[in-house]
gemmi code that builds the backbone of each chain (N, CA, C; Angstrom):
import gemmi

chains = {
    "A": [
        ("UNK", (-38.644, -23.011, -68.596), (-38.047, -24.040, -67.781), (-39.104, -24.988, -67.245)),
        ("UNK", (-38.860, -26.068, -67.917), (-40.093, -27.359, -67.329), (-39.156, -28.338, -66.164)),
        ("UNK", (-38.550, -28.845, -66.969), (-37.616, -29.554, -66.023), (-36.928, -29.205, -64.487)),
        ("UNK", (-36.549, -30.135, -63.349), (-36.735, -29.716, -62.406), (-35.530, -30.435, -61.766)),
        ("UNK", (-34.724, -31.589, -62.489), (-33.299, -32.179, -62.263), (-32.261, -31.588, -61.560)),
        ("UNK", (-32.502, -31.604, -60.179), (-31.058, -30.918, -59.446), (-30.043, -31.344, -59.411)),
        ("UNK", (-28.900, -30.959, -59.071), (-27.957, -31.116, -58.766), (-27.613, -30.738, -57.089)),
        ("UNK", (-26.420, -31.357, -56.368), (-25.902, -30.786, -55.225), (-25.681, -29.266, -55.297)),
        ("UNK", (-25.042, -28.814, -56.315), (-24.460, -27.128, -56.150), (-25.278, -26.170, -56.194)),
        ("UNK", (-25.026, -25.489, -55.006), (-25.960, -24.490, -54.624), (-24.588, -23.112, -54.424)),
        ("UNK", (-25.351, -22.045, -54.760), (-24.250, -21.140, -54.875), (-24.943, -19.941, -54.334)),
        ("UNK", (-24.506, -19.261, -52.843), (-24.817, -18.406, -52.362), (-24.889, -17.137, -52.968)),
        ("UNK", (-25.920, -16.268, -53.227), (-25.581, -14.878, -53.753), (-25.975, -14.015, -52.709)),
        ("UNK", (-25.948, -12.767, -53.037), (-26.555, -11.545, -52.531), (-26.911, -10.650, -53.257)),
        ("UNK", (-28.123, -9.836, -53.312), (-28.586, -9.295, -54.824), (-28.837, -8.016, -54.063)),
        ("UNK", (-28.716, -7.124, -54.921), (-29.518, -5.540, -54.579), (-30.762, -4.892, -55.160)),
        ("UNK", (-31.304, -4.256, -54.615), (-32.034, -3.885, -55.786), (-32.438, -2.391, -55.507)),
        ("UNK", (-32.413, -1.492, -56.319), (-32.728, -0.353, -56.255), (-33.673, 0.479, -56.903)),
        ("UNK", (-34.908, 1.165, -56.424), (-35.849, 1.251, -57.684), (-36.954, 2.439, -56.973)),
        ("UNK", (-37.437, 2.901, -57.782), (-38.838, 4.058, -57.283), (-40.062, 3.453, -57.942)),
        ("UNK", (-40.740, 3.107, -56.429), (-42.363, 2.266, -56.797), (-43.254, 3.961, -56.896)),
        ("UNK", (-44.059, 4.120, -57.758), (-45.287, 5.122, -57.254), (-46.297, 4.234, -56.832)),
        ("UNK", (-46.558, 4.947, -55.727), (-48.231, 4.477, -54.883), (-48.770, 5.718, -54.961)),
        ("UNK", (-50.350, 5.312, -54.403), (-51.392, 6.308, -54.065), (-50.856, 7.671, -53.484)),
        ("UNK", (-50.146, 8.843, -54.400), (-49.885, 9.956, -53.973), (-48.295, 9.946, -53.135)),
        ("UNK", (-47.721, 8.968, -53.510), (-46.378, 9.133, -52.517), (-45.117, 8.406, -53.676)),
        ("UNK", (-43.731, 8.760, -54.262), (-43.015, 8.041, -54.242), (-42.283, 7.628, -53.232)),
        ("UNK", (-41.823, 5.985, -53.575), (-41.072, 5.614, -52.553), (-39.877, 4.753, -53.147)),
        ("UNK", (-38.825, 5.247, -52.578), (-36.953, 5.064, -52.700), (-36.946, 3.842, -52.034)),
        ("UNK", (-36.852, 2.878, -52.787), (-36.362, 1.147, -52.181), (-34.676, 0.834, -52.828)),
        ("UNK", (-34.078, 0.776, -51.221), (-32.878, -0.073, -51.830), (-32.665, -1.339, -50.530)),
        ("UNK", (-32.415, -2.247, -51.163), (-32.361, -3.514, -50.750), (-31.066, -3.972, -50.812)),
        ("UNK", (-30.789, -5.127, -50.403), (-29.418, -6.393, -50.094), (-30.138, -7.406, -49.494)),
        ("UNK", (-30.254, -8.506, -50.369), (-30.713, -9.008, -50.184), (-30.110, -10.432, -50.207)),
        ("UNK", (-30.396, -11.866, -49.808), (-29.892, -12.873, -50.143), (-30.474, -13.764, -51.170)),
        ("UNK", (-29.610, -15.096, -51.702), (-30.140, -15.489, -52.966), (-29.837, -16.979, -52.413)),
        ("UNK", (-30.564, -17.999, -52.617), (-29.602, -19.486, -52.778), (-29.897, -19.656, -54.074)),
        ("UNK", (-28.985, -20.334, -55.245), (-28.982, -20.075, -56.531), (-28.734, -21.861, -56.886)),
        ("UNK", (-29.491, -22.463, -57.374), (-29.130, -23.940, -57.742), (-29.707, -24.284, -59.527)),
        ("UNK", (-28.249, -24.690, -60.109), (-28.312, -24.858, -61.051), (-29.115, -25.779, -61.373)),
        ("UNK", (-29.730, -26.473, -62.742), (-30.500, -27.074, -62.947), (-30.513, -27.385, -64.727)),
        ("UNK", (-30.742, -28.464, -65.326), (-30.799, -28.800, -66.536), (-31.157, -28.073, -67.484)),
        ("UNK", (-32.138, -26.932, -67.498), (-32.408, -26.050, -68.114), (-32.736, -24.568, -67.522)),
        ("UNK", (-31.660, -24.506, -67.136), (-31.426, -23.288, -66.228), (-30.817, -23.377, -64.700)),
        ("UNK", (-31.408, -21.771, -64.246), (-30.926, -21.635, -62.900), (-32.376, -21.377, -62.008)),
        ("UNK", (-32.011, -21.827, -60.661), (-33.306, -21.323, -59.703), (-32.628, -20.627, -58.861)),
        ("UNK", (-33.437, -19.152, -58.286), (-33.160, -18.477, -57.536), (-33.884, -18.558, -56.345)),
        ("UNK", (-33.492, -19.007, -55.224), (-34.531, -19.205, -53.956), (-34.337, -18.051, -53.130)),
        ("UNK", (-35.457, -17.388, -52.790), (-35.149, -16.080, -51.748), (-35.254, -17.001, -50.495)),
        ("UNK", (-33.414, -15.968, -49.682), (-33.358, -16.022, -48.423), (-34.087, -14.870, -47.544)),
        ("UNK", (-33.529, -13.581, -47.744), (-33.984, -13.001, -47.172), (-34.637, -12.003, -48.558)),
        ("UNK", (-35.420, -11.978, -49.038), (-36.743, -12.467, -48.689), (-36.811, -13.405, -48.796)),
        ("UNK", (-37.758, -14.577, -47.716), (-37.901, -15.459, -48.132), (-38.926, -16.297, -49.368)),
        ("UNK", (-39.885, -15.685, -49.269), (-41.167, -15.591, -49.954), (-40.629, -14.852, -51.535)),
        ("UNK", (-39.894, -15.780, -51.811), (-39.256, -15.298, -53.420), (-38.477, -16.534, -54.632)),
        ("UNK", (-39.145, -16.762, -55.736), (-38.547, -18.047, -55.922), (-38.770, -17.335, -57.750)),
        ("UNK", (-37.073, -17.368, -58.723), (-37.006, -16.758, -59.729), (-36.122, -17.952, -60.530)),
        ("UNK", (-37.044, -18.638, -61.677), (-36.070, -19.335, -62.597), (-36.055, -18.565, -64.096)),
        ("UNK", (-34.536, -19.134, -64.414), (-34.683, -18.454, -65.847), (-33.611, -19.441, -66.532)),
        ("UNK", (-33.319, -19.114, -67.619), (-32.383, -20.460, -68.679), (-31.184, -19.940, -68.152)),
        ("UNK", (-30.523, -18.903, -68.219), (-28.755, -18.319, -67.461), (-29.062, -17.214, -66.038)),
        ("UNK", (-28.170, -17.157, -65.598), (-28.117, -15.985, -64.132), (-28.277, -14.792, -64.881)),
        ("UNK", (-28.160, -14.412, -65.953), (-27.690, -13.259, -66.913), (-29.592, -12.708, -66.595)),
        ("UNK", (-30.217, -13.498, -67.079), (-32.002, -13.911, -67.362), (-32.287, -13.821, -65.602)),
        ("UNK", (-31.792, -14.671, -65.374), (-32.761, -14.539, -63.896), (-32.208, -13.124, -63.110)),
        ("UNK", (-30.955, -12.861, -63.702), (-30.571, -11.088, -62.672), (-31.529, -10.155, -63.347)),
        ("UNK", (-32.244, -10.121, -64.599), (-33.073, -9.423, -65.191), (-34.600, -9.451, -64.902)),
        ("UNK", (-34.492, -11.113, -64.446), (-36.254, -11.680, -64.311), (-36.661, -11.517, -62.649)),
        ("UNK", (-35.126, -11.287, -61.928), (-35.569, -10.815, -60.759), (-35.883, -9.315, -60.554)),
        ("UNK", (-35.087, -8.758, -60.860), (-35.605, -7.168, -61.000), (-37.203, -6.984, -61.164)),
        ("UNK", (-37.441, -7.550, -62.321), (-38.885, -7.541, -63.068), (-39.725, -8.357, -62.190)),
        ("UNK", (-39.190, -8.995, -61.246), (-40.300, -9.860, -60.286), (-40.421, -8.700, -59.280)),
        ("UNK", (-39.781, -8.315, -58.718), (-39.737, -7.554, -57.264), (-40.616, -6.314, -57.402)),
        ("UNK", (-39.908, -5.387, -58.814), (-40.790, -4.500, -59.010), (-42.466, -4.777, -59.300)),
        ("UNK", (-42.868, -5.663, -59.879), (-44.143, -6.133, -60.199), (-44.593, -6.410, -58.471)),
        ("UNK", (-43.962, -7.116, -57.408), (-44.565, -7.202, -56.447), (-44.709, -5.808, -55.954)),
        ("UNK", (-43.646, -4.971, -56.029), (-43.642, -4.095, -55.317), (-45.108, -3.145, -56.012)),
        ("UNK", (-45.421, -3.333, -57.046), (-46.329, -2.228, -57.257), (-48.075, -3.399, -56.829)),
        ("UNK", (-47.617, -4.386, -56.895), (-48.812, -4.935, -55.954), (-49.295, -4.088, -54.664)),
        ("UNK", (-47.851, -3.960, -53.519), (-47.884, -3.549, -52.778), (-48.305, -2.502, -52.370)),
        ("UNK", (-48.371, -1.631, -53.414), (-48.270, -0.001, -53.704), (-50.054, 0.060, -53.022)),
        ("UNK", (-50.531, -0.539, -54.580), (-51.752, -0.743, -55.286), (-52.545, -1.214, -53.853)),
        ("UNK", (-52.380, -1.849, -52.740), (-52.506, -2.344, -51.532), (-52.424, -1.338, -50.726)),
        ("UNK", (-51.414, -0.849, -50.944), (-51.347, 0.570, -49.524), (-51.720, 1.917, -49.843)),
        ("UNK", (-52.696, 2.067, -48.514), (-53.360, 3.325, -48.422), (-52.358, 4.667, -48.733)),
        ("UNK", (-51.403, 4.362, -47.642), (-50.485, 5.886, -47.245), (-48.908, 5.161, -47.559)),
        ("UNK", (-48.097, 5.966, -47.643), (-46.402, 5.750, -47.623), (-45.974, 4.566, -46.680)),
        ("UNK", (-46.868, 5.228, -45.465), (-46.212, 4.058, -43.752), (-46.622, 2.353, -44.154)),
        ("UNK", (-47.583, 2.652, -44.413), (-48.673, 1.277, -44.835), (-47.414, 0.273, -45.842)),
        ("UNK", (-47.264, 0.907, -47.247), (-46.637, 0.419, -48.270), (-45.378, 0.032, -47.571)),
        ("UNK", (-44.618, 1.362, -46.834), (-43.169, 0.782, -46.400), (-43.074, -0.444, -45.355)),
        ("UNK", (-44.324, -0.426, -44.448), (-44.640, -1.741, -43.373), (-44.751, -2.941, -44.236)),
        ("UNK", (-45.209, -2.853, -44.835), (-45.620, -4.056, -45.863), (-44.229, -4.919, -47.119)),
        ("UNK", (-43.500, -3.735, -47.252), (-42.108, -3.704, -47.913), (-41.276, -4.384, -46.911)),
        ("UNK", (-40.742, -4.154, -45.656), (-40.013, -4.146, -44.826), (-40.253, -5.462, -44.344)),
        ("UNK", (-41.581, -6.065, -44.135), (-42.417, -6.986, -43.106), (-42.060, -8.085, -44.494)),
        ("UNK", (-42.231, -8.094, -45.689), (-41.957, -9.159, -46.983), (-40.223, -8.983, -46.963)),
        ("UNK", (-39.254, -8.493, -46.681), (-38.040, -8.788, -46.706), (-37.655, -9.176, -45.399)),
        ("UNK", (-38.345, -9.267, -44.687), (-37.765, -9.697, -43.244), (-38.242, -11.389, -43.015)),
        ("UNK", (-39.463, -11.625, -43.963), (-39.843, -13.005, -43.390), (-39.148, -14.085, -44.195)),
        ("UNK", (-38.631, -15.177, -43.247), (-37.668, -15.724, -44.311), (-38.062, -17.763, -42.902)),
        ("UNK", (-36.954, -18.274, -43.225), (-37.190, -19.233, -42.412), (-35.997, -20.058, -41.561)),
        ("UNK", (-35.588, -20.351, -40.872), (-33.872, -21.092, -40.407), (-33.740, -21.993, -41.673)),
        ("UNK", (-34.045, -22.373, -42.311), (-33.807, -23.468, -43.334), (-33.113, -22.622, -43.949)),
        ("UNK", (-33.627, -22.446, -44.756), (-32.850, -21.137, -45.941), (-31.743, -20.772, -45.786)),
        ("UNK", (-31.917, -20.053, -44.486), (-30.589, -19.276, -43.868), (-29.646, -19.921, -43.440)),
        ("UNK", (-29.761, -21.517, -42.587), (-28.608, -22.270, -42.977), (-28.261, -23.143, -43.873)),
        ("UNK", (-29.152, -23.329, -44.872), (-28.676, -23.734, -46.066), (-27.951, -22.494, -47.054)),
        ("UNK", (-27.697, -21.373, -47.037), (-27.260, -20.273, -47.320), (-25.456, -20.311, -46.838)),
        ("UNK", (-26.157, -20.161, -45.631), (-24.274, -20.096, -44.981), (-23.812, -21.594, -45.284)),
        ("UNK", (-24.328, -22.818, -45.130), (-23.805, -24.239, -45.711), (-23.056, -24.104, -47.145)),
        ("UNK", (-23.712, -23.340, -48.055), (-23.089, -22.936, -49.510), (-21.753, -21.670, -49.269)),
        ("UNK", (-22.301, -20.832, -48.993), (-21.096, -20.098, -48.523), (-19.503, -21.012, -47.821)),
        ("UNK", (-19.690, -21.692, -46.897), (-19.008, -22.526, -46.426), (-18.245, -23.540, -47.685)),
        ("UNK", (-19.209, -23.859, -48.580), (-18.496, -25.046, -49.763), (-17.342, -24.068, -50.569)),
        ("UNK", (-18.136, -22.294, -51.021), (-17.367, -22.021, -51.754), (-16.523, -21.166, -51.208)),
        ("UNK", (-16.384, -21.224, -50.133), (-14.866, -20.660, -49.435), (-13.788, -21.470, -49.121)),
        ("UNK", (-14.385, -22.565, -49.495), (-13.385, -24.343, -49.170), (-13.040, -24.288, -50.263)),
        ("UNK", (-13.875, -23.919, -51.413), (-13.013, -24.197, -52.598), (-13.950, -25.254, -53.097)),
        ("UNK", (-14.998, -25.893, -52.569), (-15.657, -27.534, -53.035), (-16.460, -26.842, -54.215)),
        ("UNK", (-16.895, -25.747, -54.398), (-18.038, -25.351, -55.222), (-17.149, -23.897, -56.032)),
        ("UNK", (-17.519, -23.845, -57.006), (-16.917, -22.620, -57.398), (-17.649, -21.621, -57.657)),
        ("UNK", (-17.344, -19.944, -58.031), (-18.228, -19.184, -57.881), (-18.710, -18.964, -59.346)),
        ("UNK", (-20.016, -18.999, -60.013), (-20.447, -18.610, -60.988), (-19.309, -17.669, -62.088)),
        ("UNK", (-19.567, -18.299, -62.826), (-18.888, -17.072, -64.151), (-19.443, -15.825, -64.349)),
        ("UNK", (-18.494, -15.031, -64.290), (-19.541, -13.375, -64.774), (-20.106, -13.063, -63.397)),
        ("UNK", (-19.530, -13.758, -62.083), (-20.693, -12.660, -61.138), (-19.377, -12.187, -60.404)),
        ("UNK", (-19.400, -11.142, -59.623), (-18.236, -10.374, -59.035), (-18.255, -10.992, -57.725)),
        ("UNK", (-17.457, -11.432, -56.941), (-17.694, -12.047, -55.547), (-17.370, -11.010, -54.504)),
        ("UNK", (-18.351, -11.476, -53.633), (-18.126, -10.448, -52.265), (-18.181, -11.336, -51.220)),
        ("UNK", (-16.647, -10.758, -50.505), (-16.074, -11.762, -49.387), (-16.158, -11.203, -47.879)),
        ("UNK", (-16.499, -9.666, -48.230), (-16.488, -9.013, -46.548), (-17.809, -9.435, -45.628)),
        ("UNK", (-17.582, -9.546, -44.802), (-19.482, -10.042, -44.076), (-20.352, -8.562, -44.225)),
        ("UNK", (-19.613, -7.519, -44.098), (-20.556, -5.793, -44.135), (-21.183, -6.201, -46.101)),
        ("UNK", (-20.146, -6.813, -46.687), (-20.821, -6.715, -47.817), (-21.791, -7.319, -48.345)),
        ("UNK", (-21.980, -8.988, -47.168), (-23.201, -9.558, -47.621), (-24.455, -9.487, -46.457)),
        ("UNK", (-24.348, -8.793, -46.016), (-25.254, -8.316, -45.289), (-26.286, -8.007, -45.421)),
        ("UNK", (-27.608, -8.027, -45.127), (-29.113, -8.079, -45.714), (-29.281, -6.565, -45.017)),
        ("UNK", (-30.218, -5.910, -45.535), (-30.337, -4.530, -45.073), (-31.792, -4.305, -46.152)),
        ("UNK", (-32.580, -3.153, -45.529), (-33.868, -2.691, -46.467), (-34.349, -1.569, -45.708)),
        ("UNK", (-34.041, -0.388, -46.900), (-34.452, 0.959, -46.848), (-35.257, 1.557, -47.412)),
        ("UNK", (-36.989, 1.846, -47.394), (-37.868, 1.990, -47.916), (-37.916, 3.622, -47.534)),
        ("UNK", (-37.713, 4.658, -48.400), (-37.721, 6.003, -47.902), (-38.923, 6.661, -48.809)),
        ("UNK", (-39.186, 7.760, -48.585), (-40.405, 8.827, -49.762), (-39.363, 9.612, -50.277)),
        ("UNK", (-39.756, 9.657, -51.125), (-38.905, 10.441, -52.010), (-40.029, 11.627, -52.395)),
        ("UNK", (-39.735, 12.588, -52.520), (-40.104, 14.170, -52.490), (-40.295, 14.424, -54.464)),
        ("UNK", (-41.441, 14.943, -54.907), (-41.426, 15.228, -56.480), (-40.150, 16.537, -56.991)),
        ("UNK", (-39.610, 17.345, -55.906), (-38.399, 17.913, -56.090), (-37.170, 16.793, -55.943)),
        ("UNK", (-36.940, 15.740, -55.775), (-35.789, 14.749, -55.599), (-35.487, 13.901, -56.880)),
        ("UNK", (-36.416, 13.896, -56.945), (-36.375, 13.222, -58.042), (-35.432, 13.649, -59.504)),
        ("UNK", (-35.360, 12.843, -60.243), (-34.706, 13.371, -61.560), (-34.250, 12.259, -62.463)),
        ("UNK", (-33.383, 12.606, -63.793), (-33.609, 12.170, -64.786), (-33.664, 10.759, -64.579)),
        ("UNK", (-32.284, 10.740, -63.521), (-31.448, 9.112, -63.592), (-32.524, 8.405, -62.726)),
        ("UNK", (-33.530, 8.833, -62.429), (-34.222, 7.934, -61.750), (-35.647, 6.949, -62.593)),
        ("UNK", (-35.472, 7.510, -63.734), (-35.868, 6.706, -64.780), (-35.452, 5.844, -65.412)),
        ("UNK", (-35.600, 4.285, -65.360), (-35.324, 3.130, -65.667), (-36.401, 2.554, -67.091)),
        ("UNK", (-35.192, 2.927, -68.018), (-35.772, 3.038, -69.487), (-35.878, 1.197, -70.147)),
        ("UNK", (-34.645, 0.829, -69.665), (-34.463, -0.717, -70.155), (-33.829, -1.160, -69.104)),
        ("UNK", (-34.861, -2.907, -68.916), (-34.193, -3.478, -67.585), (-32.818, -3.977, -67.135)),
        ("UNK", (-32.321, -4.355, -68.965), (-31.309, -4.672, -68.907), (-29.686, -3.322, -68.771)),
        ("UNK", (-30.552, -2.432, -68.676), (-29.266, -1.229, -68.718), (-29.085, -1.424, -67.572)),
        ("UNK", (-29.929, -1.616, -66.538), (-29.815, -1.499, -65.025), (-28.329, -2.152, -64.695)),
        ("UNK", (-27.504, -2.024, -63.275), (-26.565, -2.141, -62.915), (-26.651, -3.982, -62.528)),
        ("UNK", (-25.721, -5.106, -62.620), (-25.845, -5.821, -62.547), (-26.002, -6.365, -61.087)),
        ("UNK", (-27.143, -6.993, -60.536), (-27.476, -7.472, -59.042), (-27.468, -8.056, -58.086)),
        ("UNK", (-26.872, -9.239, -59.110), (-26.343, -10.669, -58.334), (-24.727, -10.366, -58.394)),
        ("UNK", (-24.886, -11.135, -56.580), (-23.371, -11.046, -56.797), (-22.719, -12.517, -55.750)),
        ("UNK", (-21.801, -13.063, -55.473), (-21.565, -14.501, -54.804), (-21.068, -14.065, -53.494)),
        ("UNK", (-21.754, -14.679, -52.790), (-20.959, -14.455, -51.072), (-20.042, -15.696, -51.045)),
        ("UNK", (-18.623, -15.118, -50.779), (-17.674, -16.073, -50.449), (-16.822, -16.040, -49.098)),
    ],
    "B": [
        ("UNK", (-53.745, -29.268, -53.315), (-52.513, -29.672, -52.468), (-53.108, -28.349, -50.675)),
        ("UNK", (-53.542, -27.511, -51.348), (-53.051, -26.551, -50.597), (-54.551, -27.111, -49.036)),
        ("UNK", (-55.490, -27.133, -49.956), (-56.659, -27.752, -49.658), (-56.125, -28.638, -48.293)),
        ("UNK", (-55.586, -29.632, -48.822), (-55.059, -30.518, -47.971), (-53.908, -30.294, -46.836)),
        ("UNK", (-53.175, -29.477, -47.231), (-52.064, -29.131, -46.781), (-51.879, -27.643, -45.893)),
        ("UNK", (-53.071, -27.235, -45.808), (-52.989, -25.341, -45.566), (-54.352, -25.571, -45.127)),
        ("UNK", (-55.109, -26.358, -43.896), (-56.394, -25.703, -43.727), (-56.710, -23.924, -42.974)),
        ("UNK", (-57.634, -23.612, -44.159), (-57.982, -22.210, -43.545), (-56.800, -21.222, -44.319)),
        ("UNK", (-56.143, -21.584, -45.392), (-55.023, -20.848, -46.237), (-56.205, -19.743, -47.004)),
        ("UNK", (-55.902, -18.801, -47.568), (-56.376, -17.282, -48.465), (-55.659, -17.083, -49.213)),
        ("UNK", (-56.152, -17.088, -50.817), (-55.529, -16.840, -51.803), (-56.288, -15.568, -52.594)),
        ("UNK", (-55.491, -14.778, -52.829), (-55.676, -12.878, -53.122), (-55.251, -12.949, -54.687)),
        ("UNK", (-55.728, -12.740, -55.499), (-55.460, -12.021, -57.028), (-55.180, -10.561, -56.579)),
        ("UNK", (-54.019, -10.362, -56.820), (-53.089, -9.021, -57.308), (-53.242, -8.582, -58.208)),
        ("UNK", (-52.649, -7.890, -58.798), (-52.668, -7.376, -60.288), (-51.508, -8.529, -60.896)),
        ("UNK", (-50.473, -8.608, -60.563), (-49.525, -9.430, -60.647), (-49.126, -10.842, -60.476)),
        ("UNK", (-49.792, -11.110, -59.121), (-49.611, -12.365, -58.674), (-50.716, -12.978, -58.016)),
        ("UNK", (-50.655, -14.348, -57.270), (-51.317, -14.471, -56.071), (-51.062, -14.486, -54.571)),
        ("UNK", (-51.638, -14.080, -53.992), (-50.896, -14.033, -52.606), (-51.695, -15.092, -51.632)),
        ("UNK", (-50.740, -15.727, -50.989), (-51.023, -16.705, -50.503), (-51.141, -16.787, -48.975)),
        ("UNK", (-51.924, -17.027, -47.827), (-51.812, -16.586, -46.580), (-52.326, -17.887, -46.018)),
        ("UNK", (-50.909, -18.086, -45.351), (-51.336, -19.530, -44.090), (-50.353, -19.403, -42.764)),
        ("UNK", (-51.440, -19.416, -42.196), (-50.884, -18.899, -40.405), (-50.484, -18.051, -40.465)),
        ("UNK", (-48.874, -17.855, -40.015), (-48.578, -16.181, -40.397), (-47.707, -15.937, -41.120)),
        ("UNK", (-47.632, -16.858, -42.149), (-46.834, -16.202, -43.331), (-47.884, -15.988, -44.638)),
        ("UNK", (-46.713, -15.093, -45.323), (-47.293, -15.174, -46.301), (-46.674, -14.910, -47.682)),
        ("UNK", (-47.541, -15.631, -49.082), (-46.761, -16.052, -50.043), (-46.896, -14.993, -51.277)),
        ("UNK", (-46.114, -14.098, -51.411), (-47.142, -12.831, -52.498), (-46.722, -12.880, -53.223)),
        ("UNK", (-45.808, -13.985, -54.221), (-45.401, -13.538, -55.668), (-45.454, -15.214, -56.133)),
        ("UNK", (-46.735, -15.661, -55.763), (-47.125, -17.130, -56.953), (-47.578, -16.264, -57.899)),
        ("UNK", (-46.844, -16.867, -59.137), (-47.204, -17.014, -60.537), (-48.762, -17.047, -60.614)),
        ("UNK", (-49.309, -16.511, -61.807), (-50.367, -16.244, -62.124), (-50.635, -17.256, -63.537)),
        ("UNK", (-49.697, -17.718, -63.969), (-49.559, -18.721, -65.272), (-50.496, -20.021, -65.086)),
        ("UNK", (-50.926, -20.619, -65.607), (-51.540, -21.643, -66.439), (-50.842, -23.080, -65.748)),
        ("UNK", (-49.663, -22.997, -66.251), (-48.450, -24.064, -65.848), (-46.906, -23.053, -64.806)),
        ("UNK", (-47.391, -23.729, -63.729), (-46.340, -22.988, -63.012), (-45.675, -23.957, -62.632)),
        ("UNK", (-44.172, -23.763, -63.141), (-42.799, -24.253, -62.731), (-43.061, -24.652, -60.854)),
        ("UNK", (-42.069, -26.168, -61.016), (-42.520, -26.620, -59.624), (-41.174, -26.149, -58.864)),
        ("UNK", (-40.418, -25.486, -59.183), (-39.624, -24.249, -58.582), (-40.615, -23.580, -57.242)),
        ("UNK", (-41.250, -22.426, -58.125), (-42.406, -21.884, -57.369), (-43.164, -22.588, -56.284)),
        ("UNK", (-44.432, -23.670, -56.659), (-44.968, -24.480, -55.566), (-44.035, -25.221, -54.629)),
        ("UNK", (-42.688, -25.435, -54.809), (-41.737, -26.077, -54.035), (-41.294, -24.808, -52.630)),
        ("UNK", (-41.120, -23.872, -53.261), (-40.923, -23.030, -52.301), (-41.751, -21.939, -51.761)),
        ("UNK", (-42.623, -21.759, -52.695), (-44.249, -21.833, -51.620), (-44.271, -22.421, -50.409)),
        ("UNK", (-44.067, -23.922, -51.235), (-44.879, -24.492, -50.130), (-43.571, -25.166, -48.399)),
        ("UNK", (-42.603, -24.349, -48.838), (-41.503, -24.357, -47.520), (-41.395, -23.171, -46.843)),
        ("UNK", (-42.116, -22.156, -47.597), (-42.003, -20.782, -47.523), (-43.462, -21.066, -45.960)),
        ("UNK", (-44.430, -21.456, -46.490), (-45.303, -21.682, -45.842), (-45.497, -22.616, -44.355)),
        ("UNK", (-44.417, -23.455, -44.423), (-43.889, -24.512, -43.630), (-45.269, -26.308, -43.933)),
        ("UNK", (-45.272, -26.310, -45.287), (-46.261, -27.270, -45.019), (-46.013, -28.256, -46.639)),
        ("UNK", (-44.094, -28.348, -46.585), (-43.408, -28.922, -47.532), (-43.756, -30.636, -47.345)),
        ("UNK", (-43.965, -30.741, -46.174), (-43.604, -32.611, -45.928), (-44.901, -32.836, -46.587)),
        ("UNK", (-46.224, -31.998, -45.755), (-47.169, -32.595, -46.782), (-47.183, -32.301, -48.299)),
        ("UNK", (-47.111, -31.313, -48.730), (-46.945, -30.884, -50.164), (-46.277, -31.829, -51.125)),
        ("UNK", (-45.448, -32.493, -50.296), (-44.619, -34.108, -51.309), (-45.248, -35.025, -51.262)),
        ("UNK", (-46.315, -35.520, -50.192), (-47.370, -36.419, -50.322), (-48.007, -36.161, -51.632)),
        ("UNK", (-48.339, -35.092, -52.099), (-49.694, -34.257, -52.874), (-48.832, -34.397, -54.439)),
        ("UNK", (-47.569, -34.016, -54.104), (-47.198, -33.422, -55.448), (-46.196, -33.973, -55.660)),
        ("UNK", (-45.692, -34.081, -57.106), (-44.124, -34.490, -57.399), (-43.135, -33.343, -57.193)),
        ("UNK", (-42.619, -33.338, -55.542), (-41.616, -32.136, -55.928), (-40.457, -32.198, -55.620)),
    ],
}
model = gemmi.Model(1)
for chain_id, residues in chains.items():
    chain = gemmi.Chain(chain_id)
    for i, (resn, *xyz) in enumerate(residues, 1):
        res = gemmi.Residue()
        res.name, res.seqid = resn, gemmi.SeqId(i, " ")
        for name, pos in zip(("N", "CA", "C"), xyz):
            atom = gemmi.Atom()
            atom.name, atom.element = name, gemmi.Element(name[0])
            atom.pos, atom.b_iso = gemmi.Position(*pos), 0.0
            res.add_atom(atom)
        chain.add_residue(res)
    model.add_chain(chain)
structure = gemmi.Structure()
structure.add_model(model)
structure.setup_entities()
């Protein structure tokens, strides 16, 4: 994606993400909810992190960027790892990057939400919409996970098998 | 841009990315590429709060 031609439509998401980083002697259980502002574009889509804010994912379809975000987060996250001494360290550092975000974002977020509950904007093809406020709700749970807890399903063989992440706040 | 726009900013090679530190935020998943999509530096540089100048500097 070279081109950079916006358009007005911006389309609120909320993404999850669920995954086991190894660090220095500790796994750690990340599940997230997170927010998305999503603006289409001539050769593709851009994903702007709300909450996180410090997150910005383009790809040619949402199909690509729900895949290229996964593959972004985890790559930060093992930055993070690679950075932290102990479990506390990594999870401060996890927690402290999904919390920093900016008022812009966040009311340009609910401004989109607002279009596509009017009906002015419509919701992406192929994404499942979520209309309850508990459901778009930002939340981040960084836990240790124990080498007895673990098991098969917690191996993520192909990115694309993973469960789909994006989803539209309406 | 940043030069101009971020005095006293810190930029970190990751394994992954660069991480970017001005005042008290900070930017940890710039692209490491050659040619980085102005996606990225656009919201860097709002992420950072130092967008008005960053449009002086750059086409964004």
């Amino acid at each position: 994606m070279t081109r950079h031609e916006t358009t007005s439509t911006a389309w609120p998401l909320v993404f999850s993400y669920n995954g086991i980083i190894m660090g220095r002697g500790f796994l750690a259980e990340i599940a997230m909810q997170g927010r998305l502002l999503a603006t289409p574009e001539v050769e593709g889509v851009w994903l702007h992190g709300v909450n996180p804010g410090a997150l910005a994912v383009g790809a040619a379809t949402l199909s690509d960027a729900n895949t290229e975000l996964r593959n972004t987060l985890t790559r930060l996250f093992i930055d993070f790892a690679e950075q932290s001494a102990t479990f506390d360290a990594f999870r401060e550092r996890v927690i402290t990057y999904f919390n920093e975000s900016d008022a812009q974002s966040a009311q340009e977020w609910e401004e989109a939400r607002k279009q596509v509950r009017a009906g002015v904007v419509p919701v992406p093809d192929g994404l499942p919409r979520k209309t309850a406020e508990t459901d778009t709700k930002t939340s981040v749970q960084v836990n240790i996970k124990t080498a007895e807890a673990v098991t098969p399903q917690d191996n993520i063989f192909v990115q694309q098998d993973t469960k789909p992440v994006l989803a539209a706040a309406a | 841009m940043l030069t101009a726009c971020a005095l006293g900013h810190t930029v970190q090679a990751t394994t992954h990315f660069y991480c970017i530190r001005y005042k008290a935020k900070t930017y940890p998943s710039f692209p490491k590429k050659r040619q980085v999509d102005v996606g990225h530096v656009r919201k860097m540089a709002r992420h950072l709060e130092i967008l008005d100048c960053a449009t002086k500097h750059l086409d964004l």
